[in-house]
N, C-alpha and C positions, 0 to 999 in steps of 0.2 A: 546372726547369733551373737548374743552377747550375755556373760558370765554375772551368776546372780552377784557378784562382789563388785561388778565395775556396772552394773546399774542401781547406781545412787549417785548422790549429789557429792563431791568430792571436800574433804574439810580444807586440802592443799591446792593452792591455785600458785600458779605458773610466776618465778622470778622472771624478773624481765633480762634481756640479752643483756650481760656486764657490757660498761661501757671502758674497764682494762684489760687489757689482753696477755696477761701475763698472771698464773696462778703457781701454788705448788704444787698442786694433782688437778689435774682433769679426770673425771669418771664419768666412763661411756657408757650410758645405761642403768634405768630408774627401776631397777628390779630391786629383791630383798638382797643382792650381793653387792649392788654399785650403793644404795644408801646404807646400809650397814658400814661397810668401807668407807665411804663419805663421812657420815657423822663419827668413825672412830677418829679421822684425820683433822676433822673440824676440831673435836674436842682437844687437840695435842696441839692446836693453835696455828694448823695451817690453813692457808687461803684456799679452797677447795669449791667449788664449782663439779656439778652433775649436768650432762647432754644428755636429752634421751631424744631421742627422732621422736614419736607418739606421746605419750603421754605415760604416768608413771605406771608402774606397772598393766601395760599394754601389751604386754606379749604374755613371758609364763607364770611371772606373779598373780598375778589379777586372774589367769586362769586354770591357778593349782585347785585341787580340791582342799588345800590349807591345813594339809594332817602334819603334823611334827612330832615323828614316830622315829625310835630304835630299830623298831622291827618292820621290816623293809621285802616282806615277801618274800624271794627267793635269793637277793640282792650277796647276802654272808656266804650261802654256801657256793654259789659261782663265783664269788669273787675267791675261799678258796680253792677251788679248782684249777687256779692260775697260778696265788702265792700264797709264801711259807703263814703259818698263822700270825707272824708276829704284826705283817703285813696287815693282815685284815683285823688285829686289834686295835691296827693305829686308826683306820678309820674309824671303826666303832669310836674309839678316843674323840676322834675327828669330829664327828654324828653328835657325838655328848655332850662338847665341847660347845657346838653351835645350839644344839639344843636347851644346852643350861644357861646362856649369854642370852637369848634370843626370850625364853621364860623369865631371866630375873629382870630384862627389860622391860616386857608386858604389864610386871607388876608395879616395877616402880611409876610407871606410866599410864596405870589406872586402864592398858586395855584389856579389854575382856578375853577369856578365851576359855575352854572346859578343858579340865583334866579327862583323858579316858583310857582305856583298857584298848589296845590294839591288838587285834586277832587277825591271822594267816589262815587261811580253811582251804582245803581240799577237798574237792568235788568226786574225783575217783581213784582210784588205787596208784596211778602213777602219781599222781599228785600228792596222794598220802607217803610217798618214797618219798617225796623231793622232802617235805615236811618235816620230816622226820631227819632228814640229813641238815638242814635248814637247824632244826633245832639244838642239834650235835655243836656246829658249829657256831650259835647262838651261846652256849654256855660256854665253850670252850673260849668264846672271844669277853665273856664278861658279863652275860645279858643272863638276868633270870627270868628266862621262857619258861612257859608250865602251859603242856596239854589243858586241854576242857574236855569236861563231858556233855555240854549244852552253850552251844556255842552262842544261841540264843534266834539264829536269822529262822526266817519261814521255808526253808528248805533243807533236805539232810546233805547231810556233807561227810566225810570220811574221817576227817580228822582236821581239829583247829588248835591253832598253838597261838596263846596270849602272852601280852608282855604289858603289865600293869604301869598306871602312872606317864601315861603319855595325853596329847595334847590335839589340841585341833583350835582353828580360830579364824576370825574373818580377814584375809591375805591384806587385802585396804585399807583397814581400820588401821593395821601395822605400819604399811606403807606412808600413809598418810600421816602418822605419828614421828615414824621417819624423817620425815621431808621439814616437818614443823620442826622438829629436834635440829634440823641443820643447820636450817634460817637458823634459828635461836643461838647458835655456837659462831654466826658470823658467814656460814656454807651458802653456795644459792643453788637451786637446783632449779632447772631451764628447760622447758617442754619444748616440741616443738623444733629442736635444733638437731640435726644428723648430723653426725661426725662420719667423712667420708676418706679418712686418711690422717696418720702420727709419722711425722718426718723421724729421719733414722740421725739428726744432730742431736747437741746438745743446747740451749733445752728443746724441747721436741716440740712441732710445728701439730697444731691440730687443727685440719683445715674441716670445714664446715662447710653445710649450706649457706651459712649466714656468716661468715667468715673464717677469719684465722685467729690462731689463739695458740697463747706459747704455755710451757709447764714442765718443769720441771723432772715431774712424775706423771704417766697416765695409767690408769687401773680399768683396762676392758671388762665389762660384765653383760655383757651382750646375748647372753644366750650361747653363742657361740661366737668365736674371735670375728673383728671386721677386716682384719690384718692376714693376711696368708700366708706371713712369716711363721714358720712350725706347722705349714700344712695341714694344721688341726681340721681344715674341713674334711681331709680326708683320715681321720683318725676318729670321728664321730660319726655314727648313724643317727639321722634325724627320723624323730617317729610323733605320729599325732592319736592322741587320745582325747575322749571324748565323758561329758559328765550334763546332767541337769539336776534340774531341783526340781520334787514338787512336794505340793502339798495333800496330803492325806486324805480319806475320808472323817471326817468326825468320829471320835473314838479309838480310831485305828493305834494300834500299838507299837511304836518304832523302835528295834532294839537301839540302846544306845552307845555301844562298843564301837570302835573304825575298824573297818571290816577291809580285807584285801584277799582275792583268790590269787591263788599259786599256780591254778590251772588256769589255761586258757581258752576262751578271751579273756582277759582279766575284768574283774568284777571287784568296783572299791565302793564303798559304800561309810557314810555316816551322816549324823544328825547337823541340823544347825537351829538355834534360838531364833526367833521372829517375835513381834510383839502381836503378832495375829497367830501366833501359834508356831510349832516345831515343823523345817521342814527334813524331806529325805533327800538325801543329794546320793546321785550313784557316777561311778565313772569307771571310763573302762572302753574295753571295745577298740583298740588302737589298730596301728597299721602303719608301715613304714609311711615316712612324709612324700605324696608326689607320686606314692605308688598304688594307690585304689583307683578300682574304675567309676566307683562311686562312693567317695567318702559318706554321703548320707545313708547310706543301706548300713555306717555303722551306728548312725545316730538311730535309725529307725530300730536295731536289734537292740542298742539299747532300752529303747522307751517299749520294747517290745518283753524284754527280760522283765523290767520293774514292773509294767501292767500286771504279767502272769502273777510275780511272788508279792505286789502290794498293788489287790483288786480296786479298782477307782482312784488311784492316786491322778493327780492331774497337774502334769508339768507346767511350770513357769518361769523356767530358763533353759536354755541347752547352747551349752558353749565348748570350745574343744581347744587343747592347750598343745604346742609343740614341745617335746625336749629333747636331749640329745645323750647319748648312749656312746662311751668312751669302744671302741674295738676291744681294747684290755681292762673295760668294765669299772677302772678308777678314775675317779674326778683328778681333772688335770686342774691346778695352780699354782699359780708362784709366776719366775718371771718369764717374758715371751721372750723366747728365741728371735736374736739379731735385733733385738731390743736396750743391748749394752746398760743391761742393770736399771731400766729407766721403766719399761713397760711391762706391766702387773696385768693378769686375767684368771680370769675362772670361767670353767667346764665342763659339760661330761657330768650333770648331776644324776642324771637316768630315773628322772622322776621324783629325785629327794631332795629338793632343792631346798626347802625351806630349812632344813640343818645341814647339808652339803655348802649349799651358799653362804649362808653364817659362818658358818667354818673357813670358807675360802676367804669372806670376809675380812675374818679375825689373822688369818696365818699372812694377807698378802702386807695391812695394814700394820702387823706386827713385823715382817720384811722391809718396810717404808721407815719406820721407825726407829727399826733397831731390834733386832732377838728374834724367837722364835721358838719353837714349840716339838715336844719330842717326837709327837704323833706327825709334826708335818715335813721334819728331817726322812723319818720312815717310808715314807710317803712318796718325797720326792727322791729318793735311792732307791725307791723298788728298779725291780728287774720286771721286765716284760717277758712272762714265759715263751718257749715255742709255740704253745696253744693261743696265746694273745695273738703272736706273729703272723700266725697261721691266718687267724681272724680276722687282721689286717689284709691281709694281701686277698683274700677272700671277698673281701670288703668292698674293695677297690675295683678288684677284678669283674666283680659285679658292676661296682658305675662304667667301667671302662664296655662292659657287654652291651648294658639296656642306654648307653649314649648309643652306639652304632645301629645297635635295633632301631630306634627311636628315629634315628638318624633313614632309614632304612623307612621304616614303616609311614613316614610323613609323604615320600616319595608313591606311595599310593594312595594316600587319602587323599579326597574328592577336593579341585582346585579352589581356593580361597578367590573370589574377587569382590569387585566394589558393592555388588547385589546380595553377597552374602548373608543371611541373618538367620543365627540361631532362633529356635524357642527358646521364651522368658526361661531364664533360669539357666541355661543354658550355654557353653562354650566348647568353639571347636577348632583344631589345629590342621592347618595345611599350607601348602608353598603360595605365596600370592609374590607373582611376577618372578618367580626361582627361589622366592626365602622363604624359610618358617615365618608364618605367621596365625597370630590366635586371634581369634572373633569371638568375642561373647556379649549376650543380651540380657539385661538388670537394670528392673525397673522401668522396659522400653527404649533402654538408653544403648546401641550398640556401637560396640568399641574395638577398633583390631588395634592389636599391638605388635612386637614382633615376640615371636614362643620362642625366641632362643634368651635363655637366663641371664642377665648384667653381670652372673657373677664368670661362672665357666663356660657359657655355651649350653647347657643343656636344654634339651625339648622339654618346654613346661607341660602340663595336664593340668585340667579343667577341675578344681574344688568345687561339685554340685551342693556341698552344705554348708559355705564359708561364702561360697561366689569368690574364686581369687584364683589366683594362677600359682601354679605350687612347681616347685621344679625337683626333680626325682632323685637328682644326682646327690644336693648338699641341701635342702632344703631352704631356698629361698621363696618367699612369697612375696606378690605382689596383687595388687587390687586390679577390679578388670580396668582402668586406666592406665596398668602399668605403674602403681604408685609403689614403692618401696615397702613392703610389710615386717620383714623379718628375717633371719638367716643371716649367711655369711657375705652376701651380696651388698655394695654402696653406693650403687645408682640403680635409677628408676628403667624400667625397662624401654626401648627407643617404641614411639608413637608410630605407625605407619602413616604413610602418606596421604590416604584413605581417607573421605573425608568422615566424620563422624554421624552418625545415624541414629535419630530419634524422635 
């Protein structure tokens, strides 16, 4: 699977490893919040250096559906459900803030991007409640929402609420604009390199696959922290959701508003420019990370929903992003705990990353700096209600259950040995010689590894639509060699002994 935005030919190609080891910031992580961050630190004339283990937007950049919207689904009114409004203005603040930085960049930068109409629609009457509360607290925080009476999609719906003048635009085009902006300010940014550990001196030790490297400042933008200092793994829920493109029949009419359902599954929908013509991109269909028995049964409902509401359309990409989901529903930033004022991240977007991250951007950069901003004061002094609380330890409690199940249930799957071999496509978890371990078969090529996770220990599960090992707990992924993909995890997962089969 791979995202119509990261198949193209990239305009940024890779700085080569600095040959000094000593910067002002290190920034872990080539998303829209570590270059953003980057090039504000480049331009105030510090020596600045970006790692990203993959490549640049490799994980949830390159695989957002690229909406940069206000209106955020159901996002306003559960977050007040927790706190006072003044709280959930500051985000909004937060949101507008990355949104307005983020569009006067595009422009001055000659990238493309459409203005559009962002609509919330409800499919049935609960969902028409949520909506309608949803809207309550849209106005109450700042946003002028206004009902539709034709919402415009090929299906009826209950009630849709629009929020005019919002944005959508190709995720790499940006990225990539990014990256050129940084070189240009003096910045290098470095494919290619995992940072697998920031010493707790001063200045702080960033040790690498490919070495060591000192700094002064490090700003993680990782998706989620690499550091387990502030336990943030266990203060996010990892969830994957899933999107394709395709292209229409001849004729066919595609509304052109960005579209998000309020009920679930969630169903996100909008256009994008081609010089062969307009495509539909839909997305949606999630599911905790690690925890389907078959991720692709959600790809398939999706390509199954678009068929029915847009007859002949015919896919030409299907790719599926991870993000992460704060317990008390607010993006975490500013700086890491036991970090002693040195170590900077952001978190916890819940899908809204491309103004949540800009935001986190601008507030950790403005902390780097010097000052800061009223919405991110607010922000960082919220209180975490009882019902946040509550949803933590809820949280937890769940990893702490389906580790011992898991733990539990390997002890009767059918024994692992050297004869093992999935069907193509295919991966399976059992004890070989007393340990967890995972076998899968890709492309003919089978490969055990061991199914306990580099990060915590947990029992990985089989991604039948990604082909990768996904672990339940905290969402790490690794490829079926056990290569390092993503999450809070910074080693690769151990090889078994086994010999390899193909």
């Amino acid at each position: 699977m791979k995202s119509l935005w990261l198949d193209r030919e990239p305009r940024f190609r890779s700085d080569a490893i600095p040959s000094g080891s000593h910067f002002d910031t290190v920034v872990v992580g080539a998303g829209i919040t570590g270059l953003v961050a980057a090039l504000m630190l480049s331009r105030s004339g510090q020596r600045v250096v970006v790692f990203e283990a993959r490549t640049i937007g490799a994980v949830s950049t390159g695989n957002t559906t690229g909406k940069l919207s206000l209106l955020q689904g159901g996002v306003l009114s559960s977050l007040r459900t927790e706190y006072p409004l003044k709280v959930v203005r500051a985000y909004v603040e937060a949101n507008k803030t990355g949104q307005a930085w983020l569009l006067q960049y595009l422009e001055q930068q000659g990238v493309p991007f459409q203005r559009r109409t962002a609509v919330t629609f409800a499919t049935t009457d609960d969902g028409g409640q949520r909506l309608r509360k949803e809207a309550a607290v849209s106005r109450d925080a700042g946003l002028d929402v206004h009902f539709s009476r034709d919402s415009g999609l090929p299906f009826s719906v209950v009630e849709a609420l629009e929020l005019e003048n919002q944005a959508q635009f190709h995720p790499m085009e940006v990225l990539d604009t990014l990256a050129l902006d940084i070189r240009q300010h003096g910045g290098l940014v470095v494919e290619g390199v995992q940072v697998q550990n920031v010493g707790s001196g001063h200045p702080q030790v960033v040790s690498t696959r490919k070495g060591a490297f000192t700094a002064d400042t490090v700003v993680l933008a990782t998706g989620t922290p690499i550091l387990n200092r502030g336990l943030y793994f266990a203060k996010l829920e990892p969830h994957r959701s899933y999107a394709a493109a395709f292209r229409p029949p001849e004729g066919t009419t595609i509304p052109q508003s960005m579209y998000l359902s309020i009920d679930s599954p969630t169903r996100s929908q909008r256009t994008h420019p081609t010089p062969e013509g307009e495509l539909l991109l839909v997305g949606g269909f999630g599911h905790e990370a690690g925890r389907s028995e078959s991720p692709q049964s959600h790809v398939d409902s999706l390509l199954e929903w678009t068929n029915q509401h847009y007859p002949g359309a015919e896919a030409t990409h299907t790719w599926s992003a991870q993000d992460y989901r704060a317990t008390n529903l607010m993006p975490f930033f500013g700086k890491l705990p036991r970090g002693r004022g040195h170590i900077f991240f952001g978190t916890g977007y819940n899908k809204w990353g491309m103004s949540n991250g800009t935001a986190a951007a601008l507030s950790i950069t403005s902390d780097i700096l010097g000052g800061q901003s009223d919405w991110a004061t607010t922000i960082h002094h919220r209180v975490t209600s009882p019902k946040g609380a509550a949803e933590a330890v809820r949280h937890n409690a769940s990893i702490a259950r389906r580790m011992a199940e898991d733990r539990k249930r390997v002890k009767n799957n059918p024994e692992i040995t050297d004869d093992t071999t999935p069907p193509e496509g295919a991966g399976v978890v059992g004890l070989y010689k007393g340990e967890p371990a995972a076998v899968s078969t890709v492309d003919g090529n089978v490969c055990m590894v061991s199914a306990s996770c580099a990060h915590l220990g947990g029992l990985l599960s089989w991604n039948d639509a990604e082909k990768s090992w996904d672990c339940p707990l905290h969402g790490s992924r690794f490829t079926p060699t056990g290569k390092y993909l993503e999450g809070p995890a910074t080693h690769h997962l151990q090889r078994s002994p086994a010999k390899k089969k193909g």
